[in-house]
C-alpha positions as CSV (number, residue, x, y, z in Angstrom):
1,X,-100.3,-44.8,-30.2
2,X,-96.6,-46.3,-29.5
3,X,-94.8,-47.0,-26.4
4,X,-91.1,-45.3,-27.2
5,X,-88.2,-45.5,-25.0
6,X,-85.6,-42.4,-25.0
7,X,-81.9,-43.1,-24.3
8,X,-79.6,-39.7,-23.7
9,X,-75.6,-39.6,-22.0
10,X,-76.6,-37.6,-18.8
11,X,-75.4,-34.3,-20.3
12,X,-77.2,-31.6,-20.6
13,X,-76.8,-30.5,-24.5
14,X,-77.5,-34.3,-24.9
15,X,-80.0,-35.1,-23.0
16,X,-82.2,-31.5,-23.1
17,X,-83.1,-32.3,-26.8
18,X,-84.1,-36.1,-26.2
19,X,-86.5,-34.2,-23.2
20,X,-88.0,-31.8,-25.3
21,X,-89.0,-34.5,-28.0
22,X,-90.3,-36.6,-25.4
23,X,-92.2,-33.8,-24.5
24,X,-93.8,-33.6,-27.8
25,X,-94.3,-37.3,-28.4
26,X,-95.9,-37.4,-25.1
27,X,-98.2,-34.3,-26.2
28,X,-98.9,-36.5,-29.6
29,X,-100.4,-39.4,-27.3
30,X,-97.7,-41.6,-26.9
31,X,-96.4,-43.5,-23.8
32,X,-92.6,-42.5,-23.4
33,X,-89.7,-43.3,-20.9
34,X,-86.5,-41.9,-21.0
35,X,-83.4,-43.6,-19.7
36,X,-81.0,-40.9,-18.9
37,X,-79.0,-39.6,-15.4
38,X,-80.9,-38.8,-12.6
39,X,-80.6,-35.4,-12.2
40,X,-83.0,-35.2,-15.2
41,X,-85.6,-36.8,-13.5
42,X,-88.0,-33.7,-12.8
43,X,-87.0,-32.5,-16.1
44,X,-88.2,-36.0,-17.8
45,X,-91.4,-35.9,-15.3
46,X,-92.7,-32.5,-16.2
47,X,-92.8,-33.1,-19.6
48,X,-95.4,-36.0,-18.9
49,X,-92.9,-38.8,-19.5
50,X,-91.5,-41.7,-17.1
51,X,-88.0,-41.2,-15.8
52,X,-85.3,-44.0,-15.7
53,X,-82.0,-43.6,-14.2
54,X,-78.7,-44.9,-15.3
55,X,-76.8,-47.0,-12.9
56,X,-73.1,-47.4,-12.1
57,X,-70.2,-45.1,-14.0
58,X,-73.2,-44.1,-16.4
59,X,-74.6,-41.3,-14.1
60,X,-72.6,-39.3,-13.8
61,X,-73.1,-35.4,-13.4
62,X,-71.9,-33.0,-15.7
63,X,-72.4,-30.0,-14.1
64,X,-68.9,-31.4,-12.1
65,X,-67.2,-33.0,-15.3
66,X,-63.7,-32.3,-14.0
67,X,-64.3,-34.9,-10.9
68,X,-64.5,-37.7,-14.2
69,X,-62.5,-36.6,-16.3
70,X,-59.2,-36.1,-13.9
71,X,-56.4,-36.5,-16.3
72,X,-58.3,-34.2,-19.3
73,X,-56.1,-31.2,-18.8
74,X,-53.3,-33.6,-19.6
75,X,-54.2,-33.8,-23.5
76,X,-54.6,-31.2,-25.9
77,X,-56.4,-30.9,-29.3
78,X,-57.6,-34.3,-30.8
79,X,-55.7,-36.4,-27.8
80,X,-58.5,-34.3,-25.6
81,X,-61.1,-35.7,-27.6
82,X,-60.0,-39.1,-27.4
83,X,-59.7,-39.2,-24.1
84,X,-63.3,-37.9,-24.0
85,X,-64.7,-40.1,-26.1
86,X,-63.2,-43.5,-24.4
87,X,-64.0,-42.3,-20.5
88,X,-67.4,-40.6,-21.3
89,X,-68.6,-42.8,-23.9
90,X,-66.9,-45.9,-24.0
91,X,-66.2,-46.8,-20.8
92,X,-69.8,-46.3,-19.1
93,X,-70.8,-48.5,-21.9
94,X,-71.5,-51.6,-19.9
95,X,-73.5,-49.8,-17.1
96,X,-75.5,-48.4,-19.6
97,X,-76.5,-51.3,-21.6
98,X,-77.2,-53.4,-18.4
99,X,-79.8,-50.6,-18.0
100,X,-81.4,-50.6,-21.6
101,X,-81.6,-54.5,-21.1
102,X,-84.0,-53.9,-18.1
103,X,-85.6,-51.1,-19.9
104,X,-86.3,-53.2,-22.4
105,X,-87.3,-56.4,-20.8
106,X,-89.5,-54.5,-18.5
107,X,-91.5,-51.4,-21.0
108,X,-91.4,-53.5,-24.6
109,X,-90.6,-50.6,-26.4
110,X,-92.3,-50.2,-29.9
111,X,-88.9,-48.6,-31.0
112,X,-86.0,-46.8,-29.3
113,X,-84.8,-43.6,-30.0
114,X,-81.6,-42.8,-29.0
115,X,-78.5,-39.8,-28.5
116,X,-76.0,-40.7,-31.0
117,X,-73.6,-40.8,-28.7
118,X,-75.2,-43.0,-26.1
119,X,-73.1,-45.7,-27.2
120,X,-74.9,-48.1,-24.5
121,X,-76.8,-49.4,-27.9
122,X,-74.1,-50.4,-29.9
123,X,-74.3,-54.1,-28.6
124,X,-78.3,-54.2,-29.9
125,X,-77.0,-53.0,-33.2
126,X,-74.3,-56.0,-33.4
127,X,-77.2,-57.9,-32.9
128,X,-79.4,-57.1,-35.8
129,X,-82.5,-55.8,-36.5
130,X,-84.8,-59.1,-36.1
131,X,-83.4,-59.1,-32.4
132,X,-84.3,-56.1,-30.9
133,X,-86.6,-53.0,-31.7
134,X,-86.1,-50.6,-34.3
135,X,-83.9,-48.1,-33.0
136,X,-83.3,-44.4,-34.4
137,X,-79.9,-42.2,-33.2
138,X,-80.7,-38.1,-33.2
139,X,-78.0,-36.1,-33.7
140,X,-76.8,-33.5,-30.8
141,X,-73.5,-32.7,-31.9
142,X,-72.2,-32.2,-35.7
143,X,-72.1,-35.0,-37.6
144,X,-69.5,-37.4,-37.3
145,X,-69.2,-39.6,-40.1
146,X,-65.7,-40.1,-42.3
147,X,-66.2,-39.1,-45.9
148,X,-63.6,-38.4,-48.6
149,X,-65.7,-34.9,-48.8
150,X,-64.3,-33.5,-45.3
151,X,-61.5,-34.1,-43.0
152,X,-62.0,-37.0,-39.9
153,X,-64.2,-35.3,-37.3
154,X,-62.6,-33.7,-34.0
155,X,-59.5,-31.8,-36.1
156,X,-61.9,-28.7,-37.0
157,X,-60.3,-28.5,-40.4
158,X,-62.9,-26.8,-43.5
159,X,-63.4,-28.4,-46.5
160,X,-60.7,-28.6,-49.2
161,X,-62.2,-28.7,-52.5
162,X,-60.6,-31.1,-55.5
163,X,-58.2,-33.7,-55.8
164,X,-55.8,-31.7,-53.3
165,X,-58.5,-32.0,-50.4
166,X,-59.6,-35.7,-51.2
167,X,-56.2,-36.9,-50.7
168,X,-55.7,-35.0,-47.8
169,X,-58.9,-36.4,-46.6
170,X,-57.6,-40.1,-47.0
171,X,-54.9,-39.9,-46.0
172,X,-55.5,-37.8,-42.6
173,X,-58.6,-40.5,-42.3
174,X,-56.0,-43.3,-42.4
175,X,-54.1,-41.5,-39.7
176,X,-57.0,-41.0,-37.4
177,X,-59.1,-44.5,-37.7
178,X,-55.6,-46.7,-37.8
179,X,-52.6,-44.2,-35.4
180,X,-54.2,-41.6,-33.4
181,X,-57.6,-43.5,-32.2
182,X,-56.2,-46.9,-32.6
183,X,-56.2,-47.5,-28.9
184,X,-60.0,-46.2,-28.6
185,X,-61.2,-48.4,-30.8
186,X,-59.0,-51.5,-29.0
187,X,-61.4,-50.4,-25.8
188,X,-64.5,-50.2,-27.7
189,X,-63.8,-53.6,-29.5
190,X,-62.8,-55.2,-25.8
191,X,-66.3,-53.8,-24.3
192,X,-68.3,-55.4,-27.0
193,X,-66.2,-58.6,-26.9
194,X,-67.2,-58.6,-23.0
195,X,-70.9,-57.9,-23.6
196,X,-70.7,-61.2,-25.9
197,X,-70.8,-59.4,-28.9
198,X,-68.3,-59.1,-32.0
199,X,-66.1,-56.0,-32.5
200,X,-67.7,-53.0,-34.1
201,X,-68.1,-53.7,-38.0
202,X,-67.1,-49.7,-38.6
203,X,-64.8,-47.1,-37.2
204,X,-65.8,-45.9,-33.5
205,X,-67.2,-42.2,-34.8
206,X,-68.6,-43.5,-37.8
207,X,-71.7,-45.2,-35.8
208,X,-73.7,-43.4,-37.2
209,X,-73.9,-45.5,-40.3
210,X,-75.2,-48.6,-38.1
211,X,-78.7,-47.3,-36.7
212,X,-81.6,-48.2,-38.4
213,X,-82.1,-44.4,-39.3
214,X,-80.2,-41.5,-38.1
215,X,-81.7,-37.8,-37.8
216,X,-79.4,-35.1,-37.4
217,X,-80.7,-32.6,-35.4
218,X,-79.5,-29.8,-38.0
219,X,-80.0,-27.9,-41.1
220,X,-78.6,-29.5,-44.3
221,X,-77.1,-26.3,-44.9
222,X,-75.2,-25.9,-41.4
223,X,-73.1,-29.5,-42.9
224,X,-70.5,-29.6,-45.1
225,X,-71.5,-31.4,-47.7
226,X,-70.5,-34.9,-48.2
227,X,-71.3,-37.2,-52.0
228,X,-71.1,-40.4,-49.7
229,X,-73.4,-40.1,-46.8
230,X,-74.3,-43.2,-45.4
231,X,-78.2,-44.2,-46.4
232,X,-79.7,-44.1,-43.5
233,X,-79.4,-40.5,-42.4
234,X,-81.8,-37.3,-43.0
235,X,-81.6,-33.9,-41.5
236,X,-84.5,-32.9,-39.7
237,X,-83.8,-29.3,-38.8
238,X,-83.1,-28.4,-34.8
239,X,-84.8,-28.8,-31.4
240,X,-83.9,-25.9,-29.8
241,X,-82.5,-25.8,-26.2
242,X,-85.0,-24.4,-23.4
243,X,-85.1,-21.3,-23.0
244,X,-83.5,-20.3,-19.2
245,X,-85.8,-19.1,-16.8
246,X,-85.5,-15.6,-15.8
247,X,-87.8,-14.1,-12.6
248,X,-87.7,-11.2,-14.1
249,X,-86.2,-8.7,-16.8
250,X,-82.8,-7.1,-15.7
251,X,-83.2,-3.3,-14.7
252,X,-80.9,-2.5,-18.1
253,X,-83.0,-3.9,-20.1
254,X,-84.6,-0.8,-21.8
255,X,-81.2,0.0,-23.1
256,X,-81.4,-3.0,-25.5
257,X,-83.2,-0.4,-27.7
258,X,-81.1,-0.4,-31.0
259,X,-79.2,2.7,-30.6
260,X,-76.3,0.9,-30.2
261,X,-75.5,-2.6,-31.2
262,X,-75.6,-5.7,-29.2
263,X,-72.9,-7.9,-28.5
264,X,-74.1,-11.0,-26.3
265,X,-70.9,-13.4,-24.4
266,X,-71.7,-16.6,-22.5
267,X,-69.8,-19.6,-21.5
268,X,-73.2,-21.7,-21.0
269,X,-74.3,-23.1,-18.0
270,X,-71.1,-25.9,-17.7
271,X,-67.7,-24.4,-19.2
272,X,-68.2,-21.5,-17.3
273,X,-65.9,-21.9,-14.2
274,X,-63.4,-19.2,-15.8
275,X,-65.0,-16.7,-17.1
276,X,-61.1,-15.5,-18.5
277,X,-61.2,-18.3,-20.8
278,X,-64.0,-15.8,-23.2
279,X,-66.1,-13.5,-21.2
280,X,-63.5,-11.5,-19.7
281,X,-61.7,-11.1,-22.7
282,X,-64.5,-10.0,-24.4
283,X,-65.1,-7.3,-22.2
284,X,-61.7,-5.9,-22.0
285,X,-61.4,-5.9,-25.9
286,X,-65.0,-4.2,-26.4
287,X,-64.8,-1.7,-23.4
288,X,-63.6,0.9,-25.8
289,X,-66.6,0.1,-28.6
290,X,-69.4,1.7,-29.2
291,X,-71.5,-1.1,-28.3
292,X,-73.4,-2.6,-25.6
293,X,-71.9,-5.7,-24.1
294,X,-74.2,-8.4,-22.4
295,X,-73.2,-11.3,-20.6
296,X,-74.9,-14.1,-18.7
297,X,-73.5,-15.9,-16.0
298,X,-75.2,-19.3,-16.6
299,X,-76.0,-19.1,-13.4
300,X,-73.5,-17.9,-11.2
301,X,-73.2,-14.7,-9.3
302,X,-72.5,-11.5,-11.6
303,X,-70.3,-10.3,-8.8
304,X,-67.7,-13.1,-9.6
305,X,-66.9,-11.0,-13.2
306,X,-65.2,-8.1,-11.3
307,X,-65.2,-5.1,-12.4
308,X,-67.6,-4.7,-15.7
309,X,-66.8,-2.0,-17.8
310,X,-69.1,1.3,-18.6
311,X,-70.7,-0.3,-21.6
312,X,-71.5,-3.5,-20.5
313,X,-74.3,-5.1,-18.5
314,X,-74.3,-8.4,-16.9
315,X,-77.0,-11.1,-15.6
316,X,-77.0,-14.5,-14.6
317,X,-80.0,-15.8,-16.6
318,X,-81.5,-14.0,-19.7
319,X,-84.9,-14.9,-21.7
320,X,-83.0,-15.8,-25.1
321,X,-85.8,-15.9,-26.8
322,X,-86.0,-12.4,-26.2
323,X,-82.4,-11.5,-25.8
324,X,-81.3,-12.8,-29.6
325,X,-83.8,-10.8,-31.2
326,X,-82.3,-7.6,-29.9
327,X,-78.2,-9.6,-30.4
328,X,-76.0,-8.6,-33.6
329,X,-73.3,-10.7,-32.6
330,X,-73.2,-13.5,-30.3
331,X,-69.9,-14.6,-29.1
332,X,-69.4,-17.8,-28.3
333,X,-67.5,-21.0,-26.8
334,X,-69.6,-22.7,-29.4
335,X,-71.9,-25.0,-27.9
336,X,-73.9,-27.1,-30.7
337,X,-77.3,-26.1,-28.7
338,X,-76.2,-22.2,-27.9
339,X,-75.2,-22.0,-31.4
340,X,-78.1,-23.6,-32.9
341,X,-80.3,-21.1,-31.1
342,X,-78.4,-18.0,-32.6
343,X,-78.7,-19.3,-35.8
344,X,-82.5,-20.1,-35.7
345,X,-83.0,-15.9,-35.0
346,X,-80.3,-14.9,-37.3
347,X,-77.7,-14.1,-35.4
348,X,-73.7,-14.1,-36.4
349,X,-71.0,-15.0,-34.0
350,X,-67.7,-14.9,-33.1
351,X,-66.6,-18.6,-32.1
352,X,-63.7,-19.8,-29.9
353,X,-63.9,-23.4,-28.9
354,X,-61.0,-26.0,-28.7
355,X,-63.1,-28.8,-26.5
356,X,-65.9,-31.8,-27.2
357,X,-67.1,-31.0,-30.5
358,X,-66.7,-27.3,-30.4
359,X,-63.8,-27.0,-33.3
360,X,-66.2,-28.6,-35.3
361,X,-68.9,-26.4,-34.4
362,X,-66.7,-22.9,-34.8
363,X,-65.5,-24.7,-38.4
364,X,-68.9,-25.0,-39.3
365,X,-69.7,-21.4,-38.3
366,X,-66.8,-20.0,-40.4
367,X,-67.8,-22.7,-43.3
368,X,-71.1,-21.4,-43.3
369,X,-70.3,-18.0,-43.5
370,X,-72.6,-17.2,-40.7
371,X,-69.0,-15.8,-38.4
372,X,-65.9,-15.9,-37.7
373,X,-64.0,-18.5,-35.6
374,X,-61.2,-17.2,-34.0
375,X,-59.6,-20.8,-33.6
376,X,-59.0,-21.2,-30.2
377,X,-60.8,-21.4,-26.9
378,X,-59.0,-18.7,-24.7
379,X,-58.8,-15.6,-27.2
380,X,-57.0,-12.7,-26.5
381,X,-59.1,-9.4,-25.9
382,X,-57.8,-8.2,-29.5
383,X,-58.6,-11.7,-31.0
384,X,-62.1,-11.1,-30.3
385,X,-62.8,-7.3,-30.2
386,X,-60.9,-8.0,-34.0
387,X,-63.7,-10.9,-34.5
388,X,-66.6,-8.8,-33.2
389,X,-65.5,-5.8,-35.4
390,X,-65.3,-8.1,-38.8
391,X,-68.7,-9.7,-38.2
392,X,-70.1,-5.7,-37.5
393,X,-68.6,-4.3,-40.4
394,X,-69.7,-7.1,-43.0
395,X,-73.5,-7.3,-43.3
396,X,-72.7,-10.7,-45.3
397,X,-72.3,-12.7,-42.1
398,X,-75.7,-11.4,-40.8
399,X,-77.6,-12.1,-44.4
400,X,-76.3,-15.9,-44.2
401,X,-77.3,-16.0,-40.8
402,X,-80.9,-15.3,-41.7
403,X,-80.6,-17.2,-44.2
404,X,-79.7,-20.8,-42.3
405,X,-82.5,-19.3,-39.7
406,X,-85.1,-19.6,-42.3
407,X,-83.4,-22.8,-44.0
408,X,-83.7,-23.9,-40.1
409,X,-87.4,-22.6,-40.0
410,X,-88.5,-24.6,-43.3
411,X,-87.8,-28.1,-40.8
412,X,-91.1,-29.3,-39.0
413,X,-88.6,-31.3,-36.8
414,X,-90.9,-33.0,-34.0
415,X,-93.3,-34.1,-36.7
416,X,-90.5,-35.6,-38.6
417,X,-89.2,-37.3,-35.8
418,X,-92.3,-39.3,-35.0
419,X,-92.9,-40.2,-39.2
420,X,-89.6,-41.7,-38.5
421,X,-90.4,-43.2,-35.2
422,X,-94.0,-44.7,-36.7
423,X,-92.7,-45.4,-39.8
424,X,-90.4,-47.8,-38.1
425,X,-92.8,-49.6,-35.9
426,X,-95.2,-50.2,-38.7
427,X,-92.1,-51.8,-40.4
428,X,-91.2,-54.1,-37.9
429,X,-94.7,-55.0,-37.2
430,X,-95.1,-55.8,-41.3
431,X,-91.9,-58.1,-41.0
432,X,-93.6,-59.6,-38.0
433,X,-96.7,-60.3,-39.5
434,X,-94.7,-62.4,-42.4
């Protein structure tokens, strides 16, 4: 058995699938340790795994993002997600690798495996592999790697197919890597410089490229596909998000009995502070529909909805597992986890997210052909009733949903993640033995 050591951003669509594969190698007789924010730690603990915490700017809680990220609702589209990537991933760089070093020095790791984004590893990777331990990236968020197949990552824009769409593709990669994140990866370059390592070899969101194996946490068929993926990376299907607790089923919940179709809202458990960015709207423009709307709170208190109307019924937890088998449409600020999960029981959405990585999650839904994305992430009512009411009337968006659900199904994920894990330590160990 190996000793693994798990690195995750302290975030919880981040860090919840590093957790639940700890879990699992832990289960599989291995010693693990993940390095992640505190407020993981009974998380980490109760799947039999050690817990330990980042340090400085690097723990940081994201339930109360807005407190670190004060300026954010300053920038719009792509400028948002530069701005995100250089204060939540950049900048707590050096506090995190100052606590991978000690990780490291202290547990011997037979290999680390790492969030992608957890950039706290990119100065071991300058270093090469005969310096450090193997160490394999996981994908939580859609893949971001620059292609002349798809447009640079962050803009949300589909594929275009032929010459017309591989020019566009250059050139609007030229834009991003060289004009609009020029000045993100100056501060990346500075951070390694002031670790006492050389300045990144590739463009800032094309790390993937340098791990010694990258999994992407999805289906092959949830990706646009690219001819010039970088050799290193394999999908290995999805690890699904817990499921939230719930002390008991909701008093409505015999009238999820089919005689009326489902259509399930939620804003997650973090961008749910205004509920009239997508759940309001989506019970104004379905109060007049013949269907049944369900909403959960992510935890806080039904009451602070207002007024529901007649056909819809509210909670502030819900068993998924449950809930999506009874769901025809999920609608959606299009969380990569929350979306996975949908997908894995067949279920179509309607997508509206314009933060992180979510217009490349709602293109990929549209791309797909598994729903609709409405484009934006504060939809008028008739925006989505209009979604919800394409996605009901087209049974097409509800076949290639169960389709990517058994494409997603076909993925023994945790057993591939630890071939790649062992795989890797007996590789080093062969080099050693030289």
């Amino acid at each position: 058995m190996s000793n693994y050591l798990l690195c995750s951003n302290p975030i919880q669509g981040h860090a919840a699938p590093l957790i639940a594969i700890a879990g699992d190698l832990v289960a599989r007789g291995h010693t693990v340790t993940v390095l992640t924010g505190a407020r993981f730690r009974t998380a980490v603990e109760a799947t039999g795994a050690a817990h330990r915490a980042l340090g400085g700017i690097a723990d940081y809680d994201d339930r109360v993002m807005q407190d670190h990220l004060p300026d954010r609702d300053r920038h719009h589209g792509i400028a948002k997600l530069q701005y995100d990537v250089q204060t939540i991933f950049v900048k707590p760089v050096p506090d995190q690798f100052a606590a991978l070093e000690a990780a490291i020095d202290e547990l011997s790791p037979d290999a680390i495996l790492t969030d992608a984004a957890f950039a706290g590893v990119l100065p071991l990777l300058l270093d090469g592999p005969g310096a450090r331990p193997p160490i394999i990236a996981v994908g939580v968020i859609p893949l971001s790697q620059s292609s002349t197949d798809v447009a640079p990552y962050g803009l949300g824009l589909p594929p275009k197919a032929g010459l017309l769409g591989h020019v566009r593709n250059r050139v609007l990669n030229v834009l991003v890597q060289r004009v609009v994140f020029a000045a993100t990866q100056r501060l990346a370059n500075d951070v390694m410089i002031s670790l006492g390592r050389p300045r990144l070899s590739s463009f800032v969101l094309d790390c993937s490229r340098m791990f010694d194996r990258f999994l992407q946490l999805s289906s092959a068929a949830f990706e646009p596909p690219r001819s010039d993926l970088s050799p290193n990376l394999r999908f290995v299907g999805t690890v699904l998000p817990a499921v939230p607790e719930a002390a008991a089923l909701p008093e409505w919940w015999s009238e999820l009995d089919g005689s009326r179709p489902v259509v399930h809202v939620t804003q997650g458990t973090i961008d749910n502070k205004d509920f009239d960015r997508l759940v309001r709207p989506t019970l104004d423009g379905l109060a007049d529909r013949d269907v049944l709307v369900v909403v959960s709170t992510g935890g806080r208190p039904v009451s602070e909805l207002g007024e529901l109307p007649a056909n819809a019924r509210a909670a502030e937890f819900l068993p998924y597992d449950l809930l999506m088998d009874r769901t025809d449409v999920f609608v959606t600020n299009a969380g990569y986890g929350g979306t996975q999960f949908a997908l894995s029981h067949g279920v179509p959405l309607v997508a509206a997210g314009d933060t992180e990585d979510k217009p490349e999650v709602s293109m990929r839904i549209a791309w797909s052909g598994t729903g609709v994305n409405l484009g934006t992430g504060t939809p008028t009512a008739l925006a989505v009733r209009d979604g919800v009411d394409r996605v009901l009337a087209d049974a097409g968006f509800r076949a290639r949903a169960q389709g990517l659900a058994e494409d997603i199904a076909s993925y023994d994920t945790f057993a591939l993640i630890e071939a790649e894990l062992e795989a890797a330590v007996l590789t080093r160990a062969a080099v050693a033995a030289r």
